[in-house]
MARRO-952145 format. One record per residue (C-alpha): residue number from 1; residue in three letters; x, y, z. Coordinates in nm, 2 decimals, always signed. Example, Ala and Ser with C-alpha at 12.3 -4.5 7.8 and 13.67 -1.06 7.14 Angstrom:
BEGIN
{1,'ALA',{+1.23,-0.45,+0.78}}
{2,'SER',{+1.37,-0.11,+0.71}}
This chain:
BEGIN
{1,'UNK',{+6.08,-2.54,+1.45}}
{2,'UNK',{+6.36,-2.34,+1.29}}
{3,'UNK',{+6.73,-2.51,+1.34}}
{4,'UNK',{+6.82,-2.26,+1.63}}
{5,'UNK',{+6.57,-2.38,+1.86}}
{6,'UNK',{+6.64,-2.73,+1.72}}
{7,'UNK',{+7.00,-2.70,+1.80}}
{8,'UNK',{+6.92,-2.55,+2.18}}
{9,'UNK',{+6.73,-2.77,+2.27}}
{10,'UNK',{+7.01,-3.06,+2.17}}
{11,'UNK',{+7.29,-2.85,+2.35}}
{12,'UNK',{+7.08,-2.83,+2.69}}
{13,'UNK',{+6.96,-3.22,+2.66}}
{14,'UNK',{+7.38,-3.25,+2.65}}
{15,'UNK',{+7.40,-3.03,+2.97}}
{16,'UNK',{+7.53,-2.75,+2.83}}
{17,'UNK',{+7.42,-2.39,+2.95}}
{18,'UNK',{+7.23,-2.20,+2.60}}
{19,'UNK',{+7.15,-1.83,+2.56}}
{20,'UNK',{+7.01,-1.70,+2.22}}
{21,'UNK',{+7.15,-1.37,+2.16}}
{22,'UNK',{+7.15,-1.10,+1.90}}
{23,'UNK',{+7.44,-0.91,+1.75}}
{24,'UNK',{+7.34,-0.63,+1.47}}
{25,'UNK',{+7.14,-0.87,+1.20}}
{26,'UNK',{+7.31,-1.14,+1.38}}
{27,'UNK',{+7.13,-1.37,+1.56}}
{28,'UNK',{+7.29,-1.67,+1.72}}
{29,'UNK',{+7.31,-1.90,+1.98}}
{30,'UNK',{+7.59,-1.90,+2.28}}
{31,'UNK',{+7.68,-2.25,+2.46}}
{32,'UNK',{+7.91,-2.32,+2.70}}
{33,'UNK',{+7.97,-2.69,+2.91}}
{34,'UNK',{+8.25,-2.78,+3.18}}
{35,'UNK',{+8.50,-2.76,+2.91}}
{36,'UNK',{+8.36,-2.66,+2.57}}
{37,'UNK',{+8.21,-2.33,+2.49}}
{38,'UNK',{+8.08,-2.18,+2.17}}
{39,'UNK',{+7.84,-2.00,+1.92}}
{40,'UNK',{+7.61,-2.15,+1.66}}
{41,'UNK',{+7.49,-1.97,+1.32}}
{42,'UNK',{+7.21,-2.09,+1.15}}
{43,'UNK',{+7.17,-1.98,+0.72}}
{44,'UNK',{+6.91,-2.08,+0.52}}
{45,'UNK',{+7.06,-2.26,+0.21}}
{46,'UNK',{+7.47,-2.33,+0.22}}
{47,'UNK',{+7.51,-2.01,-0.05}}
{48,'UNK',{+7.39,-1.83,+0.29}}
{49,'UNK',{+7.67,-1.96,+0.50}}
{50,'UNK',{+7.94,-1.95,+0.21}}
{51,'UNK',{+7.90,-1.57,+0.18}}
{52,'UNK',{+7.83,-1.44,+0.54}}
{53,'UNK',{+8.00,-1.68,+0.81}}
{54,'UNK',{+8.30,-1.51,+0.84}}
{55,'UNK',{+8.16,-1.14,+0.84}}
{56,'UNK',{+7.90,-1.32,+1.09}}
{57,'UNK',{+8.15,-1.47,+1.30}}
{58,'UNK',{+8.35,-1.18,+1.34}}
{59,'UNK',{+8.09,-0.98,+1.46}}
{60,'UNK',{+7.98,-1.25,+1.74}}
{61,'UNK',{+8.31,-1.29,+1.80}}
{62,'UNK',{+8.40,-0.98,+1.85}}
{63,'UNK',{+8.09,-0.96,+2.07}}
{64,'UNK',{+8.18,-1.22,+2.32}}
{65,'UNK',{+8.59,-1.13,+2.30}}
{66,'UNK',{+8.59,-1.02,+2.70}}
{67,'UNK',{+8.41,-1.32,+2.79}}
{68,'UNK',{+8.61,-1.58,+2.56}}
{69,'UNK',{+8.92,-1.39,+2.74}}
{70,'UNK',{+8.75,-1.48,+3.11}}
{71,'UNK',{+8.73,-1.83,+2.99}}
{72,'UNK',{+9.11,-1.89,+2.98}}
{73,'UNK',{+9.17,-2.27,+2.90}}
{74,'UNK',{+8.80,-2.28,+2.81}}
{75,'UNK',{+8.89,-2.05,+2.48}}
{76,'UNK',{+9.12,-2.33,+2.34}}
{77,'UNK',{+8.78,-2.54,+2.30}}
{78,'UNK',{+8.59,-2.29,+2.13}}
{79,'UNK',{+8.39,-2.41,+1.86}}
{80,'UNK',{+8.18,-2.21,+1.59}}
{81,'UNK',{+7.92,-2.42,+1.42}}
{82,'UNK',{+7.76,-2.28,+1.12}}
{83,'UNK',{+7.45,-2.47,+1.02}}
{84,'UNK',{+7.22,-2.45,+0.68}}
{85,'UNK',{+6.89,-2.59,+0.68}}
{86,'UNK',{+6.88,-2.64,+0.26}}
{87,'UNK',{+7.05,-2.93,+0.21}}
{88,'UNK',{+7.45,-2.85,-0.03}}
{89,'UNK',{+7.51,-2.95,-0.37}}
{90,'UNK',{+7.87,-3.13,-0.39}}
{91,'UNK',{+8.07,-2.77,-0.46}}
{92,'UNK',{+7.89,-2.63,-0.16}}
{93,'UNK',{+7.93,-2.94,+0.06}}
{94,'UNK',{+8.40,-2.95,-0.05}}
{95,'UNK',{+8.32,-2.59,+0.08}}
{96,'UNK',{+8.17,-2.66,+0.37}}
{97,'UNK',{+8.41,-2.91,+0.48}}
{98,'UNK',{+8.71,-2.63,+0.37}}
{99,'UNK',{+8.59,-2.39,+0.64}}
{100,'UNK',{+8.55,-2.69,+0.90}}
{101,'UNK',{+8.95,-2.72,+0.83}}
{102,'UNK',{+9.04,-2.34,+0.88}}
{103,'UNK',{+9.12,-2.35,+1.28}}
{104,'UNK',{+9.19,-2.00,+1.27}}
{105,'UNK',{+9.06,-1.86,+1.61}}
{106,'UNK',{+8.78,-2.16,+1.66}}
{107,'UNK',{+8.72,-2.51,+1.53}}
{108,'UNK',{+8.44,-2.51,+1.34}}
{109,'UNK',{+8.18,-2.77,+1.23}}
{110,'UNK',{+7.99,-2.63,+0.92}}
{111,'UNK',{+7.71,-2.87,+0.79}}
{112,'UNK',{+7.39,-2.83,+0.55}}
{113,'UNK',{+7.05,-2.99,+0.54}}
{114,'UNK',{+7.01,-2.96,+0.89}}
{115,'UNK',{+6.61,-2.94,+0.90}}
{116,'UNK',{+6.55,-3.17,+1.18}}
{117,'UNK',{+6.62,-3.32,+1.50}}
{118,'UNK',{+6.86,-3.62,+1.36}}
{119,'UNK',{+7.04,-3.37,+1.15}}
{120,'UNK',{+7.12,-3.15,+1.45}}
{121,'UNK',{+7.21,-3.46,+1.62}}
{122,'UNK',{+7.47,-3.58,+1.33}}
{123,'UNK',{+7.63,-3.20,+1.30}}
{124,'UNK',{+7.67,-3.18,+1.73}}
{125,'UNK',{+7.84,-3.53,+1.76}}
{126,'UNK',{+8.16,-3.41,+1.85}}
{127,'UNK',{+8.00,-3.21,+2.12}}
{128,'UNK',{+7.77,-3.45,+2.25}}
{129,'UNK',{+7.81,-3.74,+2.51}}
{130,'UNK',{+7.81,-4.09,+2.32}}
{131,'UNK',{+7.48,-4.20,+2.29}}
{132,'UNK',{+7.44,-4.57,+2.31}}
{133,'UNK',{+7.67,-4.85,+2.44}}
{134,'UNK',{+7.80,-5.08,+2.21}}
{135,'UNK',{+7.55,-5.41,+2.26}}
{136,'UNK',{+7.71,-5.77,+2.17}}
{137,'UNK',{+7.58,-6.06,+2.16}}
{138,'UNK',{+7.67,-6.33,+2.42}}
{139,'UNK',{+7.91,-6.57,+2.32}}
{140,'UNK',{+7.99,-6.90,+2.41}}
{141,'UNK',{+8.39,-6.90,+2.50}}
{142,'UNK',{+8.43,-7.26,+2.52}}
{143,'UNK',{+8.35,-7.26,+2.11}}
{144,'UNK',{+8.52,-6.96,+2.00}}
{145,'UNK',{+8.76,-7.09,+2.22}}
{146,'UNK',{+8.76,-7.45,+1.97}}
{147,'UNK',{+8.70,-7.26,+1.67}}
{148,'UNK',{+9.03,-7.05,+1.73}}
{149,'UNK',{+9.26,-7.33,+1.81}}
{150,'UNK',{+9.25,-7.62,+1.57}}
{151,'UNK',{+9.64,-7.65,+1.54}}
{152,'UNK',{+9.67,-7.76,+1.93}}
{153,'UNK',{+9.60,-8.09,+2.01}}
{154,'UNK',{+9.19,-8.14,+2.09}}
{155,'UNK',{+9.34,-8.36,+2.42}}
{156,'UNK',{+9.45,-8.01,+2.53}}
{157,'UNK',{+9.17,-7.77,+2.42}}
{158,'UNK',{+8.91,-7.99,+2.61}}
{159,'UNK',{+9.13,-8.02,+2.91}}
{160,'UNK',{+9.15,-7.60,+2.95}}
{161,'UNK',{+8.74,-7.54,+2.83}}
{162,'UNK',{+8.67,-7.78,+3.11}}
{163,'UNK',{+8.82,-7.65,+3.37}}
{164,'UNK',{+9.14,-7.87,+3.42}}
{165,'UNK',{+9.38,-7.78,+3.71}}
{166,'UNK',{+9.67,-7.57,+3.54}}
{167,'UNK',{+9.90,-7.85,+3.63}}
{168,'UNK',{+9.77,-8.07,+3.45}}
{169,'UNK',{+9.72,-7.87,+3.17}}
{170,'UNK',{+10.10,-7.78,+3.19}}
{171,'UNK',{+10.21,-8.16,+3.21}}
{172,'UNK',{+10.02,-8.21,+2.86}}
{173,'UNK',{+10.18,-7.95,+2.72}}
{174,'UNK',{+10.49,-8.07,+2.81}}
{175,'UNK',{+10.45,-8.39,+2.70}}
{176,'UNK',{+10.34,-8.27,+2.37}}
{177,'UNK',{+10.03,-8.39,+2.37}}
């Protein structure tokens, strides 16, 4: 499975409405969601991407410049996410993370070594729902409640872990005890 189909599928799990489109050589995906919409360009190895995302942006870009117009507020959360399957040396991947830093007409992700399902996943975080809620463990208030309050007087701490009227409680802590 190449990392365009990969990538669509991911973006319509997430809800998000995906057309794959051609422009010249160009072939790319277009996604758009409630408030997000934007394109997706796959490469080969990171050398690919280096070279050709911004003559490849520009020309989808230019493509969809009527429709980004129609999408008023939309437009400001337009992303363009360059992928590489080929995993990046170290030059290639300070690179990669320069272009995700030049906001100059779309944010952009730009990640290699995307050659699979979790590496899609890792490179559409920011556009995708959270996954999983956080899962504690229980805990057992009245000892954290101890554990957490050995400078008050035990007399005290008991009182409020067992359920004490506040009254009493305030009298004891009047008292000083």
């Amino acid at each position: 499975m190449n990392v365009l189909q990969i990538v669509s599928q991911q973006l319509k799990e997430a809800n998000y409405s995906v057309a794959a489109l051609e422009e010249s050589s160009v072939t790319y995906l277009a996604f758009e969601g409630d408030t997000v919409l934007g394109f997706v360009l796959a490469f080969p190895d990171s050398r690919g991407l280096i070279e050709n995302w911004r003559p490849h942006s520009q020309q989808v870009l230019k493509a969809a410049q009527f429709g980004l117009r129609r999408a008023e507020a939309k437009s400001w959360n337009a992303y363009l996410i360059l992928l590489a399957a080929e995993p990046a040396d170290y030059g290639a991947s300070v690179t990669l993370s320069a272009i995700e830093e030049d906001l100059t007409g779309t944010r952009k992700i730009a990640r290699a070594g995307i050659d699979s399902e979790e590496g899609a996943r890792g490179a559409l975080l920011p556009l995708l729902a959270i996954q999983n809620a956080p899962q504690l463990d229980a805990v057992d208030m009245a000892s954290e409640i101890r554990l957490r309050t050995t400078e008050l007087p035990t007399d005290l701490v008991e009182a409020f872990v067992g359920g004490a009227p506040d009254a009493a409680i305030l009298q004891m802590l009047e008292t000083g005890q």
